[in-house]
N, C-alpha and C positions, 0 to 999 in steps of 0.2 A: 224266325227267332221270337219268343215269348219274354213279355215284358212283366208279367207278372210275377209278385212274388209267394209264396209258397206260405201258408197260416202260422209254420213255424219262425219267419223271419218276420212277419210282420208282428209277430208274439215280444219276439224280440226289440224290434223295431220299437213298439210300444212301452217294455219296459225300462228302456235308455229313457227314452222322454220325462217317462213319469219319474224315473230316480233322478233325472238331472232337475226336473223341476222341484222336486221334494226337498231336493240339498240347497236348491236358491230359497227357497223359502224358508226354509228352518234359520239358513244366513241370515235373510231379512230380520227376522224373530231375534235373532239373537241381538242385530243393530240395534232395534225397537229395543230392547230390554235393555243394553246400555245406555242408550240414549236416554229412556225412563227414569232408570235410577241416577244417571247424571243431575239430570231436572230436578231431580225429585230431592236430590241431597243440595241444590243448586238452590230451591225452592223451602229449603226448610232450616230458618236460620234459628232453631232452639237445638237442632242436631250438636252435639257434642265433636268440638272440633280439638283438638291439640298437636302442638306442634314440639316436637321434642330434636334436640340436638345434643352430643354431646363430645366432648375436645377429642373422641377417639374411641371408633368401637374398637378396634384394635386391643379390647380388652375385656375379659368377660364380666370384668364388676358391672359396665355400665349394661351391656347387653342382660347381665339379670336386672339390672335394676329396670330395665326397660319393660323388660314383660310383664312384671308386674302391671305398669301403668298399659301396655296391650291387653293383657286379659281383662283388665276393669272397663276400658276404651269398649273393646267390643262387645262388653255384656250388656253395656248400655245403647248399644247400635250406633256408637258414635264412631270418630274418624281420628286414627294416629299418621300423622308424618312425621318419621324417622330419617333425619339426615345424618349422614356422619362428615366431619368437615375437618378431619385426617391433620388435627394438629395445625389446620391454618385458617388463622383469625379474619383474615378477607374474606372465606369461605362459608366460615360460620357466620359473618355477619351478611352476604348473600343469602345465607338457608332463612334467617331470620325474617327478609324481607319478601321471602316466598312465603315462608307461611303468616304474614302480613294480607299478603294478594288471598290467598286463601280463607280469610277471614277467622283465622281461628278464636279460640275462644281464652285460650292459655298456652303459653309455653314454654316448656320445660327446658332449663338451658344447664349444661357445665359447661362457663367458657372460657373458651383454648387460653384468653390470656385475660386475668379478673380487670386490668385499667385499660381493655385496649380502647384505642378510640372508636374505629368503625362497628366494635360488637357494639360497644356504648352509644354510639349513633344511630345503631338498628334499633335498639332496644328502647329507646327514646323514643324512637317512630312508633313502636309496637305500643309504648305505654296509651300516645296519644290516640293512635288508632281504639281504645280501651281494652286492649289485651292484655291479660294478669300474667305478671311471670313467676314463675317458682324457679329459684336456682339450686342448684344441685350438689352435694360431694364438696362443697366449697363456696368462696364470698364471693361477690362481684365488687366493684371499685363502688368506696362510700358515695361517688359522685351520683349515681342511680339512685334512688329508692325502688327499689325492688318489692311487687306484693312478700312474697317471704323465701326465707331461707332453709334449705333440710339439708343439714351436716351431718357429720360424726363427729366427734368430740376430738378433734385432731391433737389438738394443746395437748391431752391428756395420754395420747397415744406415744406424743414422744418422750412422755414423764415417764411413762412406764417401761419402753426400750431402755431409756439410763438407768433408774433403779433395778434393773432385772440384772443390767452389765454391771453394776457397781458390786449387787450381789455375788457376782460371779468373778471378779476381778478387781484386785486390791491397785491398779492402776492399768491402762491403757492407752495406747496409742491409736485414735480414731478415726478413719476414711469416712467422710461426710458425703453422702448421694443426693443432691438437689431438684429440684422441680422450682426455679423463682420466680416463673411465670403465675404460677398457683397459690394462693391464700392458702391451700389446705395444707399444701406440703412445706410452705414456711411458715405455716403456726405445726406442721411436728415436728420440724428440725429445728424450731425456739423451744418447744416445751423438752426437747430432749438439751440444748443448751443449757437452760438456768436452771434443768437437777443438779449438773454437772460446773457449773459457775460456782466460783472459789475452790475446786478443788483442784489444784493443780497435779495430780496423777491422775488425771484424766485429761488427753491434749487432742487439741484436732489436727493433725496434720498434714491433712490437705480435703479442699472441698471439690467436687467435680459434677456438674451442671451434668444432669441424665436429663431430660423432658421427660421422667419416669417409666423409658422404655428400655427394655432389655436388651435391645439391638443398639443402643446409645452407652448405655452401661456398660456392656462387657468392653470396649474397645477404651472408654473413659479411663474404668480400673485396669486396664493393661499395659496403656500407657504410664497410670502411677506405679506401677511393679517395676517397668523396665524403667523407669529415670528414676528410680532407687528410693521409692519412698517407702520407708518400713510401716507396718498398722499391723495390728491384731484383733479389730474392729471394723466392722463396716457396719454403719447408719442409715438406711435408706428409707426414703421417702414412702416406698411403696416396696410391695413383692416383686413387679416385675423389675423392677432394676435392682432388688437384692437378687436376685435370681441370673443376672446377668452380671453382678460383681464376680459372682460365685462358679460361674462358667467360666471366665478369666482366669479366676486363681487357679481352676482346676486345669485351667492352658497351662499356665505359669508352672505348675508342680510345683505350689508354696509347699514349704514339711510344714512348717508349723501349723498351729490352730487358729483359725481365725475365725471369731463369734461376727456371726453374720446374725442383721436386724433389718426385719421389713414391718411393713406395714398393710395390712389388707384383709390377714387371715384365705387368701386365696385357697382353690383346690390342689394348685402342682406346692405351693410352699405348705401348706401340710399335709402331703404325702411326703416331700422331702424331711419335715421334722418328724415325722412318725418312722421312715425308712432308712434314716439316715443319722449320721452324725454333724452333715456339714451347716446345719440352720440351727442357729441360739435359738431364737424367739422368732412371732409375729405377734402383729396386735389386729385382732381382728373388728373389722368394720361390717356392716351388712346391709348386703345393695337391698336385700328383700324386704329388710323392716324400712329402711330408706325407702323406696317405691313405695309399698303399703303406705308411708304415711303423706306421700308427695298424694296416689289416690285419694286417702282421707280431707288434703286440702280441695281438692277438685272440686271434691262432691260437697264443701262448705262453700267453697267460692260456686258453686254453680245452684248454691238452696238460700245463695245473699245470708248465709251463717257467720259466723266470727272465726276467725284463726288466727296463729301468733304471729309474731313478724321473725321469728327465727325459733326451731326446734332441732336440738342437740340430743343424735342418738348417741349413747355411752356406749362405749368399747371397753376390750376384754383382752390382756396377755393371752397370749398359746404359747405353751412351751412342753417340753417331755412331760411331766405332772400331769398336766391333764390334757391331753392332744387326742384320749380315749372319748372324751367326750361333744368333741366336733365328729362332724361328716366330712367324709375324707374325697368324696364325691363331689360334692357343691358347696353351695355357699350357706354362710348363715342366714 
C-alpha cells in the first residue's frame, strides 16, 4: 500500500493551511486595530467626549434632538454616549456616573425627575469632576447650578392652548394631563391656568398625572369617562398623552366633541390635525433648533467662549389655519 499522496491533495492540503492562516491573521489585525483605537481615544484627552441622557427615548422629540448633537459629535471625531434611563431616576443617575468614569467632557441631561436626589447627587459629582452640564426640554431643581439651560418657551405654550380654547368656546369644562415630575410640563399647565384665572366658564374638572406617556394617558382618561366625569376639553402636557386621551374617547364612543390640546407639534399629532377632525390645536416645540443650539453651546464651552445661562426657544400654535405650513413628516 502507497503512502503517498497524490499533487492534487497535497494542492489541497496547502490551501486549507494557508486560508486558515490568512483568517487568523486578519483576526489578529482586526484585535491590533481595536486595541489601537482604544489607546488611542484612551490616550487623547482633548478628543471630544459627551455624554447625553434623557428621561425617555421612548419618544422621538428627544431621539431628534439627539442627532443633531450625533451628527456635530461625529464631525468633530469625537465620542457620544447615549443612554436611555426609561423614566427611572436611579437609572439615570447611574448613566450619569458612567459617563463620569468615562471622562467626558459635557453632558447633556433631561432629567426623569427636576429635584430628584440621586440625579442631583450625580450631577454634583460630575460638576466637581469639571464636567459642564447642559439641561434639556426643561429646568433642573434651583439646588444645582447648572452650566446652562435650552427650553422651549413652555409658559407660553400653555397661554396659547387657552386662548386658542377661549377662542373657540364661550365656556368649558376641562380634563387637565399632568407631567409633576417635570418643570416643563408644570410651567404649561400654569401658563394654560392664569389665561384661564378668573374666569369662571372655564372649570377644570379633573387633573390626571400621565408621566406624558400615551400608554399612561389612555387608561387615566378612561377611567374619568367611566366614573362619570363629563369634559369637553382635554389639556395635555405633551402630544403623546393627548394622543392617548384621544384613543380612549374614541374607546368610550363619546358623541360629543371634544377639543383635544397637546403640546409638541409632533409628526402622528399633525397628521391627525391635517387628517382629521379629532385635534383642536398643538403648540409646536423643536427638538432640531433645540439640539443645534445645545451644539452651539458645546463648541463655546469647548473654544473657553461665553454662553448664557439659559436660552428660550419660542413656540408656535398649529391649528387648521395653518397646519399647510408644517412638515407632516418630521419635526420642526
Amino acid at each position: 500500500m502507497s503512502f503517498s499522496r497524490s499533487k492534487g491533495e497535497r494542492f489541497v492540503a496547502f490551501y486549507r493551511r494557508s486560508f486558515y492562516w490568512s483568517v487568523l491573521i486578519l483576526v489578529l489585525i482586526g484585535i491590533l486595530l481595536i486595541y489601537s483605537r482604544a489607546s488611542l481615544l484612551a490616550g487623547n484627552p482633548q478628543q471630544l467626549r459627551v455624554g447625553a441622557t434623557y428621561m425617555t427615548m421612548n419618544n422621538d422629540f428627544y431621539k431628534t434632538l439627539n442627532a443633531e448633537i450625533e451628527k456635530s459629535t461625529n464631525q468633530k471625531g469625537g465620542r457620544l454616549y447615549v443612554r436611555d434611563p426609561e423614566l427611572d431616576e436611579s437609572k439615570q443617575s447611574q448613566q450619569i456616573d458612567y459617563f463620569i468614569r468615562q471622562k467626558v467632557q459635557v453632558i447633556v441631561i433631561n432629567p426623569v425627575k427636576s429635584d430628584s436626589p440621586v440625579i442631583l447627587k450625580s450631577l454634583r459629582a460630575a460638576k466637581k469632576a469639571g464636567i459642564k452640564i447642559i439641561v434639556v426640554d426643561t429646568q433642573i431643581s434651583k439646588d444645582l447650578a447648572v452650566d446652562t439651560t435650552i427650553i422651549s418657551d413652555n409658559y407660553q405654550a400653555g397661554v396659547l392652548c387657552a386662548q386658542d380654547m377661549m377662542k373657540q368656546l364661550d365656556s368649558a369644562d376641562i380634563l387637565l394631563l399632568e407631567h409633576s415630575n417635570t418643570v416643563s410640563a408644570v410651567d404649561r399647565v400654569q401658563g394654560f391656568l392664569d389665561t384661564i384665572k378668573n374666569k369662571p366658564a372655564y372649570r377644570i374638572v379633573s387633573q390626571r398625572e400621565t408621566l406624558g406617556q400615551t400608554e399612561v394617558s389612555m387608561p387615566q382618561v378612561k377611567k374619568a369617562i367611566e366614573t362619570g366625569t363629563s369634559f369637553n376639553v382635554v389639556m395635555s402636557l405633551n402630544d403623546r398623552a393627548a394622543i392617548g386621551a384621544l384613543a380612549a374617547i374614541k374607546n368610550q364612543a363619546l358623541a360629543k366633541k371634544i377639543y383635544i390640546y397637546g403640546v409638541d407639534g409632533s409628526p402622528d399629532m399633525k397628521n391627525l390635525l391635517a387628517n382629521t377632525l379629532d385635534i383642536q390645536a398643538t403648540v409646536a416645540q423643536s427638538p432640531i433648533k433645540m439640539g443645534e443650539k445645545v451644539v452651539e453651546v458645546i463648541d463655546k464651552m469647548s473654544s473657553k467662549k461665553t454662553y448664557q445661562k439659559e436660552y428660550v426657544i419660542p413656540v408656535e400654535l398649529i391649528n387648521k389655519k395653518n397646519i399647510g405650513r408644517y412638515d407632516l413628516s418630521g419635526w420642526q
